[in-house]
N, C-alpha and C positions, 0 to 999 in steps of 0.2 A: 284116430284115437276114439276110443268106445267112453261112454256116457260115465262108466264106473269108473273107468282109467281117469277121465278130465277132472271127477269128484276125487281123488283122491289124491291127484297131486295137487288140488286147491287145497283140500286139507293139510298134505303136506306143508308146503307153501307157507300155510297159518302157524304151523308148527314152528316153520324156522325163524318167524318173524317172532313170536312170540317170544322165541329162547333170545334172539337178538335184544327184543324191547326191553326184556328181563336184564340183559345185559349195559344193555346203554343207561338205564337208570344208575345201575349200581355201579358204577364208571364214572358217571357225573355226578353221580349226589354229594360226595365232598366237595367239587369243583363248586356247584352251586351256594350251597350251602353257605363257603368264605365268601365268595366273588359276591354275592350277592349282599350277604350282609357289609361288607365292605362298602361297597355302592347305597345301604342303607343310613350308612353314617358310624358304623362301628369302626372303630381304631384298631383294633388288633384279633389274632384268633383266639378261641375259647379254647378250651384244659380240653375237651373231646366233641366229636358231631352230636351227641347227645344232648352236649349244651344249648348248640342252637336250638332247641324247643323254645328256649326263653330269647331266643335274639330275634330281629325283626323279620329273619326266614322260617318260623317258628309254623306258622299255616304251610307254609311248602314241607317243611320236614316230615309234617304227620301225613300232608297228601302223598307225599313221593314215596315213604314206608307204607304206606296206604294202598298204594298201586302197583306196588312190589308184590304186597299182602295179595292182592286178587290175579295177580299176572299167574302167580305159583300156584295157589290155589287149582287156577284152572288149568298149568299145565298136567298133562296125562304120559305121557313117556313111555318109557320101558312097564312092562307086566312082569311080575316077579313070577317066576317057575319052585316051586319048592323041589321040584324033581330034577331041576337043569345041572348035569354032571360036574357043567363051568363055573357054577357060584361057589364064593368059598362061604365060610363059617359068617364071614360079618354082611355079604348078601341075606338081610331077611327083613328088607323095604323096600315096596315098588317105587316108583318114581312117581308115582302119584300120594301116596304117604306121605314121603319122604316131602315132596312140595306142597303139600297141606299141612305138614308141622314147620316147615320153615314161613307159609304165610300164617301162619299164628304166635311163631314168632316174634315176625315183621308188624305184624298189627296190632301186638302188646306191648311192643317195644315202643310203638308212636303211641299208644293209648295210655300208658302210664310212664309220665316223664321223670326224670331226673330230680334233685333236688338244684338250683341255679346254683352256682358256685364259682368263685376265683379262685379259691386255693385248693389242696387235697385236703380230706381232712375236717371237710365243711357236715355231717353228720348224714343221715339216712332218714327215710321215711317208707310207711307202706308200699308207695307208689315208684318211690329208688329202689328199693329191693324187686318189686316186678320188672320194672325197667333191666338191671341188669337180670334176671332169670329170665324173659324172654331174649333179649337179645345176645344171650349167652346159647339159649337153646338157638338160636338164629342162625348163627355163625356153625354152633359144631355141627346143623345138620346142614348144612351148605357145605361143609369140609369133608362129610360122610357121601354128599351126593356128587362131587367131584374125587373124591378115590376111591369109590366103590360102584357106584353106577354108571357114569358117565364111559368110566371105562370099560363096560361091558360092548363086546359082539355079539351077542349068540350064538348061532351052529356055526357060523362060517370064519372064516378069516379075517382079522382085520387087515384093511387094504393098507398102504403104507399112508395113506395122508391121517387115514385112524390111527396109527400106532403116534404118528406126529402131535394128532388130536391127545389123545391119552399121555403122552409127555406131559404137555400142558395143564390135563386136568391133573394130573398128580402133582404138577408143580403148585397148581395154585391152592390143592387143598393141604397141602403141606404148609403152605404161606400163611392161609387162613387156622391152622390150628400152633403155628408158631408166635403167630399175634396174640391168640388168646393164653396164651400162656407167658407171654411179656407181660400181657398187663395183671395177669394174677402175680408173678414174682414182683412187677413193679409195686403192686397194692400192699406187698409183704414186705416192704424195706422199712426202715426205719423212719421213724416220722421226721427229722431233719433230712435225712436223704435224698427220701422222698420228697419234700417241698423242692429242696435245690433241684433234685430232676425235674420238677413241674414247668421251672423254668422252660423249656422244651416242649412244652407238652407232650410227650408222651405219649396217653392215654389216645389222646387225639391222632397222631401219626398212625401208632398201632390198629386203631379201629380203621383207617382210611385206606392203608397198604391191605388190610382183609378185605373191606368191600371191594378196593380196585380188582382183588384176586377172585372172589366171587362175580362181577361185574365181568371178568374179560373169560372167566370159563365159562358163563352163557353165551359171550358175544359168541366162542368160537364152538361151543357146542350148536350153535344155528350155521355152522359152516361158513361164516363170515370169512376166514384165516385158514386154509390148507383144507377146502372142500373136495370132495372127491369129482370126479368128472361126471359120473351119473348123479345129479344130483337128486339130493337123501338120501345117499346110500346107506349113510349110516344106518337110517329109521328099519333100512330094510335089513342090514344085520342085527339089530338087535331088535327085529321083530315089534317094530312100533308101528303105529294105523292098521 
């Protein structure tokens, strides 16, 4: 194997690990987040993960958004082709865009926290309102980068473990933009209704079932789950490194 061959499947290499680590945060960071505060002495879970800013995982939550924040940032992916005959209408961010607005995000969202709250209904501040418009922007472009990029080939074929791959990203970015849209009808119920659902939290589940869904479309965009036999093949259909 030639010196440019061995460099570039090291690079590859980086790549899948990267989409992986990407993935394993977002898969565990609900996990952490209870267990952890649980084992800190807290009784029961919070109204959403957002809460925890204020519970005794509060320095994990902004490091772990934190390093999401920088994982995305520096991944580079797919090069967007304005000329490519295969993009449709809503192809028009490359995968490097596309993961530089979901790390800013990830990094506003830990940077300006929530208001603490038990109930719904507890009031807003500057820093709640950035909070959810970053993390709103967060999630839809994680929803955009699983049904719209992930699922690209470029010139060739997708091999059948791709097309298995693309089920999945569809699946999950449907998941992730079915969540944000629970908890905007959920924020529109009636203010008794609303408390009584709080019961449940809600808010909470719905954010957690998104991350899990953005968390397992990177594990398996790293080819962790139904890799093709050459491995990165994908990179190489869709024209990445």
């Amino acid at each position: 194997m030639s010196e440019s061959n061995k460099a570039a499947d090291s690079l590859l290499i980086h790549y899948q690990v990267l989409r992986r680590t990407i993935g394993w945060l977002g898969i565990l960071f609900p996990v952490i987040m209870v267990v952890g505060s649980l084992f800190a002495g807290e009784s029961g879970m919070r109204l959403s993960i957002s809460q925890y800013y204020h519970s005794p995982m509060g320095d994990l939550f902004v490091g772990i958004l934190c390093a999401q924040g920088v994982f995305l940032f520096a991944y580079r992916g797919y090069k967007y082709d304005p000329n490519h005959v295969g993009h449709s209408f809503f192809i028009r961010l490359s995968d490097n865009t596309a993961g530089n607005i979901a790390a800013i995000g990830a990094i506003g969202t830990a940077l300006f926290p929530t208001i603490e709250c038990e109930v719904s209904g507890c009031g807003s501040n500057t820093s709640a309102i950035l909070h959810w418009v970053f993390s709103g922007l967060f999630f839809l472009i994680l929803s955009y980068i699983c049904l719209c990029l992930f699922v690209q080939s470029g010139d060739v074929a997708p091999t059948v473990q791709k097309q298995k791959r693309n089920r999945i990203y569809r699946f999950c970015g449907t998941i992730i933009l079915l969540a944000m849209a629970g908890a905007v009808i959920k924020g529109l119920l009636p203010g008794e209704m609303e408390a009584v659902i709080d019961a449940y939290n809600p808010i909470f589940w719905l954010e957690t079932v998104a991350i899990l869904a953005f968390g397992f479309s990177w594990f398996v965009k790293g080819e962790a789950i139904y890799a093709d036999m050459n491995y990165g093949n994908e990179d190489a259909e869709e024209g990445e490194g």
